[in-house]
Structure formats: C-alpha cells, structure tokens
C-alpha positions in Angstrom: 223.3 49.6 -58.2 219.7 51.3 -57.7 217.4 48.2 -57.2 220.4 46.9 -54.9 220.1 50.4 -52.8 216.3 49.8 -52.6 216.7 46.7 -51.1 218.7 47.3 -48.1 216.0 47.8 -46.1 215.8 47.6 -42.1 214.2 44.2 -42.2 217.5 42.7 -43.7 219.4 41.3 -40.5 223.1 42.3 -42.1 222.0 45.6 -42.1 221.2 45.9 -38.8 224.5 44.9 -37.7 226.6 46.8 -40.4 224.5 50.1 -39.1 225.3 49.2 -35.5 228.8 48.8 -36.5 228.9 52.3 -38.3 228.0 53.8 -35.0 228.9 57.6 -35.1 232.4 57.0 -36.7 230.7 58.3 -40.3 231.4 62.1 -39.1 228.3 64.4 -40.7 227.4 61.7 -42.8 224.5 59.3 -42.3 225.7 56.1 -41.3 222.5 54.6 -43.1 223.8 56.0 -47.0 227.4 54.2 -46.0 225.6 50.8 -44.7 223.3 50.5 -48.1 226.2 51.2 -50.3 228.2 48.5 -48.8 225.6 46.4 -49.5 224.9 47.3 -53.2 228.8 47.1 -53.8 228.9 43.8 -52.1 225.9 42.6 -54.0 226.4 38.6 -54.1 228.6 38.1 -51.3 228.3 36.6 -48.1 228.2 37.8 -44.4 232.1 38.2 -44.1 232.4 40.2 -47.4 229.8 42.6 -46.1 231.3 43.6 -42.9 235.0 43.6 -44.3 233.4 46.2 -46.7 231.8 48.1 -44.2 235.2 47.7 -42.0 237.1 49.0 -44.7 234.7 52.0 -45.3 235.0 53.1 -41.5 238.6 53.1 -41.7 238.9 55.3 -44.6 236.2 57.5 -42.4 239.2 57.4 -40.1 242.4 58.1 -42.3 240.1 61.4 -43.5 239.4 62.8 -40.1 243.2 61.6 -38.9 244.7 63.2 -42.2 243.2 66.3 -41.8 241.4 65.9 -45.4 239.6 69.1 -46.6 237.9 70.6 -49.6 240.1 72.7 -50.9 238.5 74.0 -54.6 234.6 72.7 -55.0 232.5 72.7 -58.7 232.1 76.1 -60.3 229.4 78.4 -60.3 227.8 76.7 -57.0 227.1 73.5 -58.6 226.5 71.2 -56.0 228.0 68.0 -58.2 231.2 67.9 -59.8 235.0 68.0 -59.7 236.4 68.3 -56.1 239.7 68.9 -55.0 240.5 68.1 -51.5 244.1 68.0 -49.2 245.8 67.8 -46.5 245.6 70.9 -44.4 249.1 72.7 -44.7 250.1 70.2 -47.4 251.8 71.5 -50.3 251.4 68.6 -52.2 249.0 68.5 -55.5 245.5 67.3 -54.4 243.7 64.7 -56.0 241.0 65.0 -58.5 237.7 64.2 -56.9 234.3 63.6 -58.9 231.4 63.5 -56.5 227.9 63.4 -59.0 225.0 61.5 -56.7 225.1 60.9 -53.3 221.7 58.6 -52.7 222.4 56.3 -54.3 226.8 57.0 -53.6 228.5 57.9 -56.5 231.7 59.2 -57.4 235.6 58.8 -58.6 239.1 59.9 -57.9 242.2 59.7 -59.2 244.0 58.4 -56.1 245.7 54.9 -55.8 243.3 53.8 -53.6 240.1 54.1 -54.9 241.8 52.7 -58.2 242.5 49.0 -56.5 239.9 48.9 -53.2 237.1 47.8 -55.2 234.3 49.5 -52.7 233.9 52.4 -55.0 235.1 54.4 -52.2 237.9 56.6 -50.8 238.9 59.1 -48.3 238.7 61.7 -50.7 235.2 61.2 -52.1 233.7 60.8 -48.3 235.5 64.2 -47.7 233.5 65.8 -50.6 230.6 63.9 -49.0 230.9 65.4 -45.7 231.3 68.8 -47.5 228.5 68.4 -49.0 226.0 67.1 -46.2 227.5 69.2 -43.5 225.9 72.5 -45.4 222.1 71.9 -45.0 221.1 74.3 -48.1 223.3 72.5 -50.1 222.6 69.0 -48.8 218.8 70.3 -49.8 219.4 70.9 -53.3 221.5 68.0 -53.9 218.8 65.7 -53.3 216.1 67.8 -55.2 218.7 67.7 -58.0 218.3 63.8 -57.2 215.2 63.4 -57.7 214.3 65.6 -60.2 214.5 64.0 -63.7 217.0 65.5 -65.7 218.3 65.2 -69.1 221.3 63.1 -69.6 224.4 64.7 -69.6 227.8 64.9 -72.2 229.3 61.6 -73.0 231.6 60.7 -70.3 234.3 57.9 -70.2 233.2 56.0 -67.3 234.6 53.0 -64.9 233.0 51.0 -62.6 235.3 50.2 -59.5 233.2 47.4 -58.3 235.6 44.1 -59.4 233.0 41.3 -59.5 233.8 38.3 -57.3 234.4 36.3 -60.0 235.4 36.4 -63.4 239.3 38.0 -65.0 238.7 41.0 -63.2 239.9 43.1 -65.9 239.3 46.5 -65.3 238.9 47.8 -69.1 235.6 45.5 -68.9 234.3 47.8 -67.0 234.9 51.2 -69.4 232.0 52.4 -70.6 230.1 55.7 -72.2 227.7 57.2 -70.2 225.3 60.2 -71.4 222.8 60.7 -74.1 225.6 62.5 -75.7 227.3 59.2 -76.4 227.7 58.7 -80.1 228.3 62.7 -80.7 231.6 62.9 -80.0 233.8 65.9 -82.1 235.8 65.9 -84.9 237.4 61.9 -85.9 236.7 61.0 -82.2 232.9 60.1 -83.3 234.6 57.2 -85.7 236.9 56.3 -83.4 234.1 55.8 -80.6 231.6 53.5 -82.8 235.0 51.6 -83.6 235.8 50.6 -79.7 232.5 50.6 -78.6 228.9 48.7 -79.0 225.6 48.8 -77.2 224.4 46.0 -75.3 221.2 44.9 -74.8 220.7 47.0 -71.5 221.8 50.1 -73.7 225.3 50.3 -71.9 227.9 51.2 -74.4 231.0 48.6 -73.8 234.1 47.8 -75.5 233.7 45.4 -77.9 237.0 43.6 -77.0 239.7 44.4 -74.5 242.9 41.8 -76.0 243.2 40.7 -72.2 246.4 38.4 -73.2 247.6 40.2 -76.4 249.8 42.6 -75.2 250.1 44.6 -78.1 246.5 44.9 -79.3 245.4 46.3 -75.4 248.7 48.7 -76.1 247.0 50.1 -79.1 243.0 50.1 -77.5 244.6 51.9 -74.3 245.9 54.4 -77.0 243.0 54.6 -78.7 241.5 55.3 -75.5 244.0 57.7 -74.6 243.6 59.6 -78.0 239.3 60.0 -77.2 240.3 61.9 -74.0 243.0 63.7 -74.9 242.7 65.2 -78.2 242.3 68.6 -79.3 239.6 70.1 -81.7 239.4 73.8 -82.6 237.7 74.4 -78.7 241.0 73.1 -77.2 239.4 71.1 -75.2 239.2 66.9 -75.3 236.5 65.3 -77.6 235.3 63.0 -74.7 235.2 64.0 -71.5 236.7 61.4 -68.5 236.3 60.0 -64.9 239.4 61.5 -62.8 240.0 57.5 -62.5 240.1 56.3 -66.3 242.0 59.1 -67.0 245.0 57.3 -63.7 243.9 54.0 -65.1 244.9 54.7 -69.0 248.1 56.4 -68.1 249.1 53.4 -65.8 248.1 50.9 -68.1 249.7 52.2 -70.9 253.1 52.9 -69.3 253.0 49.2 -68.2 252.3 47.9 -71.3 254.9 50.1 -73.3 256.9 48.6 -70.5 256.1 44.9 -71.9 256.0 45.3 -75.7 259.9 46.4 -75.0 261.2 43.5 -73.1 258.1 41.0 -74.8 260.0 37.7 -76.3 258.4 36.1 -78.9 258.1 32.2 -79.5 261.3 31.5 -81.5 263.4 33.8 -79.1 262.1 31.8 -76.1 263.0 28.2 -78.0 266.1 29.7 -79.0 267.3 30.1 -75.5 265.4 27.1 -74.2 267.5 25.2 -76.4 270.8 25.2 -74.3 268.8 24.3 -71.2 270.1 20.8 -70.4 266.5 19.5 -69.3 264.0 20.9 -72.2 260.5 22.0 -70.7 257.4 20.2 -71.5 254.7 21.6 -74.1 252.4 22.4 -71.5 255.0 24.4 -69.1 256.6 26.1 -72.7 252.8 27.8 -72.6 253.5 28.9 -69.2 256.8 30.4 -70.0 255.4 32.1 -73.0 252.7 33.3 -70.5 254.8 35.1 -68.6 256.7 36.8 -71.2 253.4 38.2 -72.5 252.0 39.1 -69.1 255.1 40.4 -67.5 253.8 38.2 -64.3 252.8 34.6 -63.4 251.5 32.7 -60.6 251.9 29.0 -61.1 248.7 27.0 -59.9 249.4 23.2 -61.4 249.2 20.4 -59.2 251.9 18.9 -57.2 254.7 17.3 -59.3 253.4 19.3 -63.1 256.9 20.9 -62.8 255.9 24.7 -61.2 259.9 24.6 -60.4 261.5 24.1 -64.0 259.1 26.6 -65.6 260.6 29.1 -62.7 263.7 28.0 -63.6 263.2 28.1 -67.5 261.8 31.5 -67.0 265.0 32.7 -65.0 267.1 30.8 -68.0 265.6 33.0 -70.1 265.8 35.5 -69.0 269.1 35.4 -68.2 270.1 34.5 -71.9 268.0 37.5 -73.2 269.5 39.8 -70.9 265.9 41.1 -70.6 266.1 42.6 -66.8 267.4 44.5 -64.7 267.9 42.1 -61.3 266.9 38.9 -60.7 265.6 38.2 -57.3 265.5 34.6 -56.4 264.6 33.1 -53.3 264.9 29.7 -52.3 264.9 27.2 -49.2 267.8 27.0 -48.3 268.9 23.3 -48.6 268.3 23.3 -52.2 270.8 26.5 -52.6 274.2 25.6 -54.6 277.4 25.2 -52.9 280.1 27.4 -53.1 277.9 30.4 -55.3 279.1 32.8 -53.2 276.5 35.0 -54.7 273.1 34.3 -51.8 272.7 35.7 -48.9 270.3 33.7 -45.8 267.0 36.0 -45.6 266.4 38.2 -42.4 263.0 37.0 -41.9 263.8 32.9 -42.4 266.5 30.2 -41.3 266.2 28.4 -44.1 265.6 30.5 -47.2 268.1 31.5 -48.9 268.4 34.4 -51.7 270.3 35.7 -54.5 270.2 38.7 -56.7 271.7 38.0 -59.9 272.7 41.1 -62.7 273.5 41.3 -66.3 276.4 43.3 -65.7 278.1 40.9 -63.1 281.5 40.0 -62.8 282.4 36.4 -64.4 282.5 35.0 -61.2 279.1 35.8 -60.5 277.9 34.7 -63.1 279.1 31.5 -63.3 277.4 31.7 -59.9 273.7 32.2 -61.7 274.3 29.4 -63.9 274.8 27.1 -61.4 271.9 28.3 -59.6 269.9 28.1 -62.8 271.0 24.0 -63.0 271.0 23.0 -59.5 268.4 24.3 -57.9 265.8 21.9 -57.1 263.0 23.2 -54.8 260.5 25.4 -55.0 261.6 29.0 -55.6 260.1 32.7 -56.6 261.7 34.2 -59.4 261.0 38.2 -60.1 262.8 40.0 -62.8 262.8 44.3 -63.3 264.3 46.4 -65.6 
C-alpha cells in the first residue's frame, strides 16, 4: 500500500479531481490523506472505480457527522494508536470495536458490518477515531513522529486485508495473515497450530497455506482452527494470538454459516437418490451444478442460453423438497409459465406478470400437491431460494 501512497502525487490528473471532489466535506481531516488512500485501495482500476471510491468515502464522512459518531473509550495509558470505541451520542447500544494503528499511510479495522463487505478499508467508525485523533494537534504530533520513527515490530497479530482485488474468488480467508516479528512465538500448543495453517511467502508475508474454498467441511475445521488461535486460554488468561476487531466478526460469521451448511449439506448419493423420481433426469454437467449448490448453500447460474439454467433450478427445488432440507421455499416465476389451479402463488406487488409461491414442509396435502406440480410444470426461468 506504501509505494501506492507515494505515488499519488499532484501531477496525477485523477487526483486532482478526487481532491476537488473531497472539498471540505472530510471534517478535521485532510482531504489529501483520504484522496491518496482511495487511490492506493483502488490500485489497478480505472477512472470510474476511483471516484465511486472516493464517493463512497465522503458519504461515510457524512453518515459520521449525521450520526452523531463519537469517541467514546480511546487506547490506554495515552497511546495514540490502538483500540477505539466510538457511538452514537445518547445511544445505549454496544459500540463497535475500532483499531486505528497508522494514519499516513491509513490504516485501521472494525468490527462493524460495513467495513467487513465495502472493500475501501474504510468506515465511519475508523474516520471518527481519525478525526479524534487529528483534531488534537499534540496528539496529531506524536502520531506522526511515532510514524516515522522506526520501531520494532510488534506481537503477532491475526490480520485481514479488506481490499477484495478486482479480480480473482475474492475469498476473504486469502487475505488472513500474521503480522509482527512475534509471528512464530505464539504460547502454549498455539505455536504448532500456527506453523500448521500458515507459511511464508517469498515477500515474508505469512499466509494460509490453503483455505478449502469449496470443501465445506475442511474451511469448517480451518475457521475453527482459527477460532481456537484467538481464543484460547493459557495460564495469563489471555488469547495466544492476538486479532483484528474484524477477523475476530469475520471468524464468528463464517463459522456460524458454515455449521449452518455441514447440517443441511447432501452428499452425492442423497442428491441421486432424490433425482431419481424426477421424471426428466438432469444432465452430468447440470448434476455438478446441483451438487454445487448443496455445498455452497448458494448459486448463480451463468451457462449460455438453452444449457438448461431452468431444470437445475428446478432439480434443486426437487431436492430439496424430497430432503425436507428448508425451511420455505420462495419461488418466483413469470407468470405465464405458473401452473393452473395451484392455488398456492400469489401475483408479486412490484410486477404484472411474475408470479410467486412459497412452498413449506409442513403444508397441508393440498398444498403440496400444489409444489409438485409447480416442480413439473414450470417451464420458464425462475429464482429458487431455500432457508431453514
């Protein structure tokens, strides 16, 4: 991110305009440090990437001053890094957990759902501690002495990245990794268990050595394993590795979903068992579909026109259906293609002619009769969800 920083420069033209842009909506904070982190976190896009970035940055300049966002606990014993908490004034509600450690070049991480999925390694929260900080001159001051002094590396921490590159899975557990010189000294069993998940690279970033990005149950146990490193106990009571606010939100939802999974998970012969009273038997190809989506718990369907996107929706529905693996199926449909006399569908609010149909493994017999002969009539494209 450095040699990205150093090169947003006031010759570049985009950063001209992103800095005019800025204006004086950035409160106490230099509309310059905003404008060259944009540009370091949309490193390899194009024009319209940069100023949706910077866009999105102002507005979350914005929902702070709108929200009334303050500081409400700082880092101990006047550090000028650290853990933050900030909140809504008057709120009663539990305030995030906000790490602020570097502020040329911007750095930092939070626990809230936005800074988890916005990708601009960014948030409300984090520009409040921010402002905080640059608002007090003394402490502005020593922050960037503390910069540019050369200090020894910290403890290990588990660190994330937030930046999603533009291309690529996007998987977020690609983007775990140790920081610290600390990394490798671990307490107690965690040190085995670290050298196990992790390996240096080349650039002497410690990585995971796989993340099981389509084996459910093998990312179940890494999560854990993950889980376990900054979580357990050893005779200081205190974790053996230290974590980001957002690994720690991003292990707990991971894990949760994928607990989720494993228990409703189908394998292979279940799936052909229940295929097998399907009148019109899927093709190989769209059988690795519906096996997809049983291991993923989602799917978006991308083949070309006439590959059959419908019948794996359908064989998906089937199965689930047979299985009894959710909770409601949603279906929704155009609405010539829906079957006559179900009784079960309702016409959608927002179209004339879609039609939907939520379908439930303790309906009546009537009912379901009604799913099955949506299941083998339906002909048109539809959008099959399922929850439990």
């Amino acid at each position: 991110m450095t040699e990205a920083v150093r090169t947003a420069t006031p010759e570049m033209e985009s950063y001209q305009v992103l800095l005019d842009l800025a204006g004086r909506r950035t409160g106490a904070i230099a509309p310059d440090l905003l404008v060259r982190h944009v540009l370091s976190a949309t490193r390899g896009g194009d024009w319209p990437v940069q100023r949706a970035a910077m866009e999105a940055v102002l507005r979350r300049c914005g929902f702070g001053k709108r929200d009334g966002l303050q500081v409400t606990a700082r880092p101990p014993d006047g550090q000028v890094f650290g853990l933050f908490r900030t909140a809504r004034q008057g709120s009663s509600r539990r305030p995030y957990r906000t790490l602020l450690a570097g502020i040329e070049p911007l750095k930092g991480s939070c626990n809230c759902p936005d800074f988890l999925r916005n990708s601009l390694g960014i948030c409300k929260h984090i520009l409040t501690a921010v402002n905080d900080v640059v608002s007090r001159p003394k402490v502005h001051r020593k922050a960037l002495e503390l910069e540019a002094a050369e200090t020894a590396p910290g403890k290990p921490v588990l660190a994330w990245d937030p930046l999603r590159p533009l291309s690529g899975d996007g998987d977020w557990l690609e983007r775990i990794h140790l920081e610290g010189a600390g990394a490798g000294q671990a307490r107690n069993g965690a040190l085995r268990l670290e050298s196990k998940l992790f390996a240096q690279r080349e650039d002497g970033r410690k990585l995971l050595r796989q993340t099981h990005l389509t084996d459910t149950r093998r990312r179940l146990a890494l999560v854990e394993n993950l889980a376990q490193l900054v979580t357990a106990r050893g005779s200081s009571r205190r974790p053996a590795l230290s974590a980001e606010p957002a690994v720690s939100a991003l292990l707990l939802a991971e894990r949760e979903s994928l607990r989720h999974l494993c228990a409703i998970s189908l394998g292979a012969d279940e799936i052909r068992d229940a295929i097998r009273s399907m009148k019109q038997k899927p093709y190989p190809y769209q059988r690795e579909g519906i096996q997809r989506f049983f291991d993923t718990g989602r799917l978006l369907l991308a083949d070309d026109m006439g590959l059959g996107k419908t019948a794996q929706a359908i064989a998906v529905c089937h199965v689930l259906w047979k299985t009894k693996q959710y909770g409601a199926l949603f279906s929704s449909f155009p609405q010539a293609s829906s079957p006559s006399g179900s009784g079960s569908g309702k016409r959608s609010p927002t179209s004339r002619s879609t039609w939907s149909t939520v379908l439930r493994p303790n309906a009546t017999p009537s009912i379901e009769r009604s799913g099955k002969a949506f299941c083998s009539r339906i002909t048109s494209s539809c959008c099959v969800t399922s929850e439990r």
